[in-house]
C-alpha positions as CSV (number, residue, x, y, z in Angstrom):
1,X,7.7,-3.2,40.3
2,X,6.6,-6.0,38.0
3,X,3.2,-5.2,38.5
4,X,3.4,-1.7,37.5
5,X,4.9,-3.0,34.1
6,X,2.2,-5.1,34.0
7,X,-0.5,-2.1,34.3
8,X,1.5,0.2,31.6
9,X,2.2,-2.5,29.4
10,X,-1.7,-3.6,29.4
11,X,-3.0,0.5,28.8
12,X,-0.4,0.7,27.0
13,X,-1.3,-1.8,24.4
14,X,-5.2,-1.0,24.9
15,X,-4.2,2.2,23.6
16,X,-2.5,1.3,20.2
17,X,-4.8,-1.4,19.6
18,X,-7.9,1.1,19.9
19,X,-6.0,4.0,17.9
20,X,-4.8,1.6,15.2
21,X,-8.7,0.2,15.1
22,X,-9.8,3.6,14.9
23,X,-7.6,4.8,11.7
24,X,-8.3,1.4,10.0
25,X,-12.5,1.5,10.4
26,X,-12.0,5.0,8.8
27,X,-9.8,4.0,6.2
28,X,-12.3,1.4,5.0
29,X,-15.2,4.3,5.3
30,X,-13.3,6.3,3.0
31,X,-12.9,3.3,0.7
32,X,-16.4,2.5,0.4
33,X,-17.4,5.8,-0.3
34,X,-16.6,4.8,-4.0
35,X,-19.2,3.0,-6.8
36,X,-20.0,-0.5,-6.1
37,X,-18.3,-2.8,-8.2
38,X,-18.3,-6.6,-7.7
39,X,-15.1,-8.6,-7.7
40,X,-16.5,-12.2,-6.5
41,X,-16.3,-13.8,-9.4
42,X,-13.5,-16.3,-9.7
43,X,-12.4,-17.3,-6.4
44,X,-9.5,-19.7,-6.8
45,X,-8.2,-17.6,-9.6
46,X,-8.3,-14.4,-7.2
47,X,-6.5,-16.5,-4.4
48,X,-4.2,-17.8,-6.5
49,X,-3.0,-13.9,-7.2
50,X,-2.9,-13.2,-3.8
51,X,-0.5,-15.8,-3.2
52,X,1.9,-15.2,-5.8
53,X,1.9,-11.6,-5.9
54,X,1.4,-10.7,-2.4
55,X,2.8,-13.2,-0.6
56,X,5.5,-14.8,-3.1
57,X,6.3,-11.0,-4.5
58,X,6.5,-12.8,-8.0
59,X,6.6,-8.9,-10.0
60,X,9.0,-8.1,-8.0
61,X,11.6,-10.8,-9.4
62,X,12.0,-9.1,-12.3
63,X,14.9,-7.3,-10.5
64,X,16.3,-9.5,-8.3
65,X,19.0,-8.0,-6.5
66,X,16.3,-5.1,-4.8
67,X,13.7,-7.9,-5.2
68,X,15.8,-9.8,-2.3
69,X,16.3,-7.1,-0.1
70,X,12.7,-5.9,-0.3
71,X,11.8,-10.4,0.7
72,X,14.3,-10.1,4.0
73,X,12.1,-7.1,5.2
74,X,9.1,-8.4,4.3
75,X,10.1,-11.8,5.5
76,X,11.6,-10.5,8.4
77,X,8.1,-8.0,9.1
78,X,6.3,-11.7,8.5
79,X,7.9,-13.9,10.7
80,X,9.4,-11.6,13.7
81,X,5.6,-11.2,14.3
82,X,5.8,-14.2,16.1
83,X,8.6,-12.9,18.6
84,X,6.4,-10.1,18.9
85,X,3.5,-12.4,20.3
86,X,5.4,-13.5,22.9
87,X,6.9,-9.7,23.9
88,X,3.2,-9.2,24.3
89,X,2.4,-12.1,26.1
90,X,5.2,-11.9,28.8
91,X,4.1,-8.0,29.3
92,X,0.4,-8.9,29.3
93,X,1.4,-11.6,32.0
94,X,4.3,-10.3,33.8
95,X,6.1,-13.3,32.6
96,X,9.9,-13.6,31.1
97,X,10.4,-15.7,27.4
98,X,7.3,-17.1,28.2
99,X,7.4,-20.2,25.6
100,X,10.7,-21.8,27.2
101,X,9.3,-24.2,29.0
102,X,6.4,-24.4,26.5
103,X,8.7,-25.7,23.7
104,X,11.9,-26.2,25.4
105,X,15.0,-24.5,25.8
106,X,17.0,-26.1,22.8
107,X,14.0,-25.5,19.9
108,X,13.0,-22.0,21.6
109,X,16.6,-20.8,21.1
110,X,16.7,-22.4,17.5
111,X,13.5,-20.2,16.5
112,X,14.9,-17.3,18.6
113,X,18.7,-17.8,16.3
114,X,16.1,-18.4,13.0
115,X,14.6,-14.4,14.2
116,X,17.9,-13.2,14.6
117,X,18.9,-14.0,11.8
118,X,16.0,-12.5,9.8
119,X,16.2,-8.9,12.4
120,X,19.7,-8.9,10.9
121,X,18.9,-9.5,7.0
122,X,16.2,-6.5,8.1
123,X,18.7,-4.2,9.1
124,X,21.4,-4.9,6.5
125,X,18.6,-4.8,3.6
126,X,17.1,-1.3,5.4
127,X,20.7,0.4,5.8
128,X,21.0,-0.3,1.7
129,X,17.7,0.9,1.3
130,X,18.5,4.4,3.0
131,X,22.0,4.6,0.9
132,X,19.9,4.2,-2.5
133,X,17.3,6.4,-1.6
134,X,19.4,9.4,0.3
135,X,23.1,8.7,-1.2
136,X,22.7,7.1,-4.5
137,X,19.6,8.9,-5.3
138,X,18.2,6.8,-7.6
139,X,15.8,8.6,-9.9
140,X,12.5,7.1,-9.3
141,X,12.7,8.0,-5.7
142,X,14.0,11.2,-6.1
143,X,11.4,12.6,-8.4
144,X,9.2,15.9,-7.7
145,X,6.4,14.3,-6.6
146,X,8.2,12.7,-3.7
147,X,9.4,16.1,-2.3
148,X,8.5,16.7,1.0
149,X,6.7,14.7,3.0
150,X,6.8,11.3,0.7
151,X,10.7,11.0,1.0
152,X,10.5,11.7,4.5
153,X,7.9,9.1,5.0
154,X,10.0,6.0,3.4
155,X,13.1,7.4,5.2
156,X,11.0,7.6,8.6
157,X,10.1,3.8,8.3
158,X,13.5,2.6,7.4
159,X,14.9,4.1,10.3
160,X,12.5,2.8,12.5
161,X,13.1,-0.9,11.2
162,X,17.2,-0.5,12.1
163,X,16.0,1.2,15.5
164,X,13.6,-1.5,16.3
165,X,16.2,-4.8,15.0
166,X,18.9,-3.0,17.1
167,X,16.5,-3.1,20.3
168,X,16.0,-6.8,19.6
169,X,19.8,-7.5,18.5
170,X,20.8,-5.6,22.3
171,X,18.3,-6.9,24.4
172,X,18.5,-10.4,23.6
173,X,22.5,-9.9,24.3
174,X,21.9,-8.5,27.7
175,X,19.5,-11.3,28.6
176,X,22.0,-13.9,27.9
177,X,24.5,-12.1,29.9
178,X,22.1,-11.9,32.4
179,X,21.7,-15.6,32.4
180,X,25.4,-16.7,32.7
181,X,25.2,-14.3,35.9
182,X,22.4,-16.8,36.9
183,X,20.5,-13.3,37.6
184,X,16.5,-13.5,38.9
185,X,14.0,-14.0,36.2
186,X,15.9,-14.9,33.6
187,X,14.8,-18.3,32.0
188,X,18.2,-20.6,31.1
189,X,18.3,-20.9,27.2
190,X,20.6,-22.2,24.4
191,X,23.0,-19.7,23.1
192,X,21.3,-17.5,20.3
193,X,23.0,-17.7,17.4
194,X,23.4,-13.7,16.1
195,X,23.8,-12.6,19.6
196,X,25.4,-15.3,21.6
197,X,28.5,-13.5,19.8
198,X,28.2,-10.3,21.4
199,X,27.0,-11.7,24.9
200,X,30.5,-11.9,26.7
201,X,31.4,-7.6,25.7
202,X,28.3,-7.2,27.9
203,X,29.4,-9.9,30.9
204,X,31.8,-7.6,32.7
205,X,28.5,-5.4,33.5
206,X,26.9,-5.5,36.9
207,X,23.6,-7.3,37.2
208,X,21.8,-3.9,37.6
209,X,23.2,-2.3,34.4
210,X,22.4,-5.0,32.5
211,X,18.9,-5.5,34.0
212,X,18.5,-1.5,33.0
213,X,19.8,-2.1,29.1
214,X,17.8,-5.3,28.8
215,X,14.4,-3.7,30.0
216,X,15.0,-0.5,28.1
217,X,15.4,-2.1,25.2
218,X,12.6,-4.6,25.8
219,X,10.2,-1.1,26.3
220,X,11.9,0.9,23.1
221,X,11.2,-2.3,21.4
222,X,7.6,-3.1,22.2
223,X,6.4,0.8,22.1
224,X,8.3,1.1,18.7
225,X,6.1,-1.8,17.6
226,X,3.4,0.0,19.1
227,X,4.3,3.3,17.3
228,X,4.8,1.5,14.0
229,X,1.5,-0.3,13.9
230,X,-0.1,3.2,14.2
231,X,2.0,5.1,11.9
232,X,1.7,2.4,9.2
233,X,-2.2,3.6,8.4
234,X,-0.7,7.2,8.1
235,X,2.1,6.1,5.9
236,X,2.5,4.3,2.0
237,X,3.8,1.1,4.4
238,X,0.5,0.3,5.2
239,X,0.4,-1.5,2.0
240,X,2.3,-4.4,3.6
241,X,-1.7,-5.1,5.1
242,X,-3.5,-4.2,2.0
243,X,-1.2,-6.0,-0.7
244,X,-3.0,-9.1,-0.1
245,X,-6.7,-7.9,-0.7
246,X,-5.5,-5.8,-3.3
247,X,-3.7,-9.2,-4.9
248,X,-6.8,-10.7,-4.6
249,X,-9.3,-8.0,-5.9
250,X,-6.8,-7.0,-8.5
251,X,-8.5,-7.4,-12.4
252,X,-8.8,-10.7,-14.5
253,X,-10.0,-9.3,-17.6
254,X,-7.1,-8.4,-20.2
255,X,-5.0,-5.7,-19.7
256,X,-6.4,-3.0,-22.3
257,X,-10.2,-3.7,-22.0
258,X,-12.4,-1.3,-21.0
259,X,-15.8,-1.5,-19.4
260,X,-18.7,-1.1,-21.1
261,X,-20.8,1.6,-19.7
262,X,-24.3,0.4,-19.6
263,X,-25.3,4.3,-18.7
264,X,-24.6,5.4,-22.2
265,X,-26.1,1.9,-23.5
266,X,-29.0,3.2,-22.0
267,X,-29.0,6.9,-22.7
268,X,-29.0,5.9,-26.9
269,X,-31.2,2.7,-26.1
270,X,-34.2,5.5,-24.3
271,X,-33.6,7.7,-27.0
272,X,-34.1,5.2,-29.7
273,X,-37.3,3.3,-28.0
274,X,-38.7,5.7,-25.1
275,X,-41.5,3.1,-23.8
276,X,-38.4,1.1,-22.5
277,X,-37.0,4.0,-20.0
278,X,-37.9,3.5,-16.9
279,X,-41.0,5.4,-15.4
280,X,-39.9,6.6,-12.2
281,X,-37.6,9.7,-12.1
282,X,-35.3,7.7,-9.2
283,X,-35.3,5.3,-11.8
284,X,-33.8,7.9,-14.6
285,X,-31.6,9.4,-12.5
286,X,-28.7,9.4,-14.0
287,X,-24.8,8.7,-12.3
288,X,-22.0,11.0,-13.3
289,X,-20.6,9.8,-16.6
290,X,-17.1,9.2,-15.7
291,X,-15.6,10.4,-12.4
292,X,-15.2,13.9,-11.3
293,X,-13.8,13.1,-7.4
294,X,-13.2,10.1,-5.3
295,X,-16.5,9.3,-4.8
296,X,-17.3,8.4,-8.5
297,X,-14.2,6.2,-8.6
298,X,-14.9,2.2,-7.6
299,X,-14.0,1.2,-4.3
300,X,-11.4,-0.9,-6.1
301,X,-9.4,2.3,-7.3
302,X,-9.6,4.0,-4.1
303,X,-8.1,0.5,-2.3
304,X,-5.5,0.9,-4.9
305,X,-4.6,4.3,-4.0
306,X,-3.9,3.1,-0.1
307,X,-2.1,0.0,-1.2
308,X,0.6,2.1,-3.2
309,X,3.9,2.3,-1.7
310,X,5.0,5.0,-4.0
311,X,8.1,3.0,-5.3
312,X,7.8,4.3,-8.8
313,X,8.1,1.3,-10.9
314,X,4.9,2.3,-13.1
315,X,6.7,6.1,-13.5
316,X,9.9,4.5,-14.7
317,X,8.2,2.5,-17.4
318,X,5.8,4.9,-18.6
319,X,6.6,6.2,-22.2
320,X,4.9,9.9,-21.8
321,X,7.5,10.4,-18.3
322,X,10.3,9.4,-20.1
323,X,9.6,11.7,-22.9
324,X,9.1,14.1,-20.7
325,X,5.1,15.0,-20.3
326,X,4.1,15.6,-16.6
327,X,2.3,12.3,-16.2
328,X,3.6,10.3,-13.6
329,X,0.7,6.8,-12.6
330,X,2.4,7.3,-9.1
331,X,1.5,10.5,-8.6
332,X,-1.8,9.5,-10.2
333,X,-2.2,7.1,-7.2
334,X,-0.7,9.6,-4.6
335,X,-3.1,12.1,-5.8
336,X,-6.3,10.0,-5.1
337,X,-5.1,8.9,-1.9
338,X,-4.5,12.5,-0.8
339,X,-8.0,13.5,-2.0
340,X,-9.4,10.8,-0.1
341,X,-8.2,11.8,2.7
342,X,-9.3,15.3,2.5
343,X,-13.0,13.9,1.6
344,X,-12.2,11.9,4.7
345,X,-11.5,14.6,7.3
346,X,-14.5,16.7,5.8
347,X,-16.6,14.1,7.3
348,X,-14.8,13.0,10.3
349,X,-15.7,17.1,11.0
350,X,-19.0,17.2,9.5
351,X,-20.1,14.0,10.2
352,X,-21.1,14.1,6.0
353,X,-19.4,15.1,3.2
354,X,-19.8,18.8,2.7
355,X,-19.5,19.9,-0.1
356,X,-15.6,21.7,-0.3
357,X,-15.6,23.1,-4.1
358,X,-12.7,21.0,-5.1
359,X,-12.5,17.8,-6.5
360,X,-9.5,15.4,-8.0
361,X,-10.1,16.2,-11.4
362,X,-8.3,19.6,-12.1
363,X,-7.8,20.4,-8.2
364,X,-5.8,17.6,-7.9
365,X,-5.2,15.9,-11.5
366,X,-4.7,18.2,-14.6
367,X,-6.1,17.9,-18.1
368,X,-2.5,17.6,-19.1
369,X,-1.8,15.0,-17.2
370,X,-4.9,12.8,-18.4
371,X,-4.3,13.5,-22.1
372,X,-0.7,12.6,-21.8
373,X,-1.6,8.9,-20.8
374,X,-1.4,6.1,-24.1
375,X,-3.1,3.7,-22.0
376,X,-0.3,0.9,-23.1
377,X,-0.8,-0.7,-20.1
378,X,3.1,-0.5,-19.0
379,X,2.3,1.0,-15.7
380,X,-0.1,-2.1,-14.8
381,X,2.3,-4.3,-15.7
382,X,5.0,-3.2,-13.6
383,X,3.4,-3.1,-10.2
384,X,4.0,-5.4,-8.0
385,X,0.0,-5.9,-7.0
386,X,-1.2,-4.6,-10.1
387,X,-2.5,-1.4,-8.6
388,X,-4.1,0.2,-12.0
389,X,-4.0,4.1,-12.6
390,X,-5.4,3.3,-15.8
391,X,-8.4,2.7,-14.6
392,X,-8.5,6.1,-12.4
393,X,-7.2,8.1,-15.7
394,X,-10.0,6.7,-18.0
395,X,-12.9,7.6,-15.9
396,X,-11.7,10.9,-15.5
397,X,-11.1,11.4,-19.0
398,X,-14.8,10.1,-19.9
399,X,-16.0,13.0,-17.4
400,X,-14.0,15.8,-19.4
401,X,-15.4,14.1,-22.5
402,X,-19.2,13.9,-21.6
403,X,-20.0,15.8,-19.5
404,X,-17.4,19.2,-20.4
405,X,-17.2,18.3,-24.4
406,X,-13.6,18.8,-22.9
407,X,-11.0,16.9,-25.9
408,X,-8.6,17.8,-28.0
409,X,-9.7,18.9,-31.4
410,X,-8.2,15.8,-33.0
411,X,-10.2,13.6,-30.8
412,X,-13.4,15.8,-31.6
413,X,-12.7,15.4,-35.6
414,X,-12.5,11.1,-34.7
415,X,-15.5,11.3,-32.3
416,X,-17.4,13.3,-35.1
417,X,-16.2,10.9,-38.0
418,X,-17.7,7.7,-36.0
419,X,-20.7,8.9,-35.1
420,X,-21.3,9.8,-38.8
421,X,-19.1,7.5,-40.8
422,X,-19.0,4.7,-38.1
423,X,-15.3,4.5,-38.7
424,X,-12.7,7.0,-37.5
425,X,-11.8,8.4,-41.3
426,X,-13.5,10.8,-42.7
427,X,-15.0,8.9,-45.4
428,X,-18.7,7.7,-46.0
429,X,-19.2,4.2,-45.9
430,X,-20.3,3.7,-49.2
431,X,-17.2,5.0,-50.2
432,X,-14.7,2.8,-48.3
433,X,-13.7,0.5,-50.6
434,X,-12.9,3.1,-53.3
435,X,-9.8,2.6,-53.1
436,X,-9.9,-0.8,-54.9
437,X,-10.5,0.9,-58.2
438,X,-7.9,3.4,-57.9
């Protein structure tokens, strides 16, 4: 009997690892399919982001009381992982609490009382989570673009996380009942701290019961883990992976300054002095000024499309939502990452990217939208990894600009006034200082 656990535990986990590798390899494909853009510079600085915003959550303290729910289940996700390891180990070797006798029965039940703690913090912090989101309804996760599928998503998850601290909560109950019955396989351990409470309500149950509760839970447990890992890559959570590159690939110039765009440089600098263009057409070839679709975003923005959890902090803060206008920087975010993922299943079926007549500007992202932005930098600044759909919104703006001559007709009468006046007012510059003899 053991050994057939053995053999469906071992496919079994062949299985989600190669499915889980699978989703991930194309997930980084789809990511790459955007402009190079190098983010090497500045090494300590960069891991010195990574370790305060992803893994200390310092944006997140800016609210505490949701800011200390959100550590348990990230603490909890963190350091159960090592409970996990031996779950594996025990089904990959057809063993039982297979690091007893490695570390002894008195500091394995201390770590195991430590974990129990932390699954219950989980499931108290998730329960809370599931009464703001479905019974308080607080407004940034109950906005329109959450409908459907989004909502269900974070609820989904949540669930999951009581379902799978509950399976570890039972089955480490029945296994200490099981030991006091001095039942077959069961290693002798320390009373658990969490759990060693609720051991003697399951005593008066015959070994065979208790055998079936602690296994089932033991398998519920492990192929919920399994499940999980391969949801995650379908689902916002997944961003409990990519926080940490994102932290550390995440912009060091000041908020507010834009890149230069040595394209345009170039297109007035040829004009001006032609025997500097280059003299190959592969050379002159020009990019698309701005972005149009996914693919003429930076791999940076499309990593920052997967890594959003869709919690709404940058639509809460943004001035044009809370007058009103239609922009919302998390739907921004959810936007590319759905495109992405249709450019991605194009060439899953293709095997290239055929060409589908849509793209994320207009199909996906309206004019509206972009002009509604003030690029003040408030969405930036509230994100917990400083995912930026700043960035995103200004490249498609340059593409309605220069290349459709797409702007509103103030922006025209400015864009007019510089290039002639070299200042935004309509006034010649030998006139500017006019004024002083008025």
């Amino acid at each position: 009997m053991h050994l057939i656990q053995q053999i469906l535990f071992i496919i079994s986990s062949i299985a989600a690892i190669y499915i889980f590798t699978k989703k991930v390899t194309e997930m980084r494909r789809n990511i790459m399919l955007g402009r190079a853009e190098d983010l090497s510079d500045h090494k300590s600085e960069r891991w010195k982001n990574m370790a305060l915003l992803a893994l200390g959550q310092k944006k997140m303290f800016k609210r505490p009381l949701p800011a200390l729910l959100h550590l348990a289940v990230y603490a909890g996700f963190i350091i159960i992982n090592i409970e996990i390891l031996e779950i594996f180990l025990d089904g990959a070797f057809g063993m039982h609490r297979l690091f007893v006798p490695v570390i002894g029965p008195d500091l394995y039940s201390f770590l195991i009382g430590f974990f129990e703690i932390l699954a219950s913090m989980v499931l108290i912090a998730c329960v809370i989570f599931l009464i703001r989101r479905n019974i308080l309804k607080v407004k940034r996760f109950n906005m329109k673009e959450l409908n459907g599928w989004p909502r269900e998503d974070a609820n989904i998850i949540l669930i999951t996380e009581v379902i799978l601290m509950s399976l570890f909560l039972t089955m480490n109950s029945a296994d200490l009942a099981l030991q006091s019955h001095n039942a077959e396989h069961y290693t002798h351990t320390a009373t658990f701290w969490i759990t060693g409470n609720f051991a003697g309500m399951f005593s008066g149950l015959s070994d065979g019961t208790l055998m079936a509760i602690e296994r089932g839970c033991w398998w519920l447990h492990i192929l919920g883990v399994f499940f999980f890992l391969n949801y995650l890559p379908y689902s916002k959570h997944f961003h409990v992976i990519l926080a940490f590159p994102n932290a550390y690939y995440s912009k060091l110039i000041p908020q507010g300054e834009i890149k230069n765009m040595p394209e345009i440089q170039n297109e007035v600098l040829y004009m001006m002095e032609p025997d500097k263009a280059p003299a190959t057409s592969a050379e002159t070839e020009q990019k698309r000024f701005g972005a149009k679709d996914v693919m003429d975003l930076s791999w940076k923005n499309l990593l920052d499309a997967y890594s959003c959890t869709e919690c709404g902090r940058c639509t809460a803060v943004c001035p044009a939502n809370l007058t009103g206008k239609k922009l919302s920087p998390r739907k921004i975010m959810m936007d590319t990452r759905d495109r992405l993922e249709e450019v991605g299943k194009n060439i899953n079926l293709n095997k290239e990217f055929k060409d589908d007549g849509k793209s994320l500007l207009k199909d996906y992202i309206t004019i509206e939208e972009l002009r509604a932005c003030t690029t003040c930098q408030a969405c930036v600044e509230a994100c917990p990894v400083t995912i930026d759909p700043i960035s995103i919104i200004m490249q498609l703006r340059r593409n309605l600009v220069m290349e459709e001559s797409n702007a509103p007709q103030e922006w025209n009468m400015m864009f007019g006034n510089i290039e002639n006046n070299m200042a935004p007012w309509k006034f010649s510059p030998d006139d500017r200082d006019a004024w002083v003899n008025s």
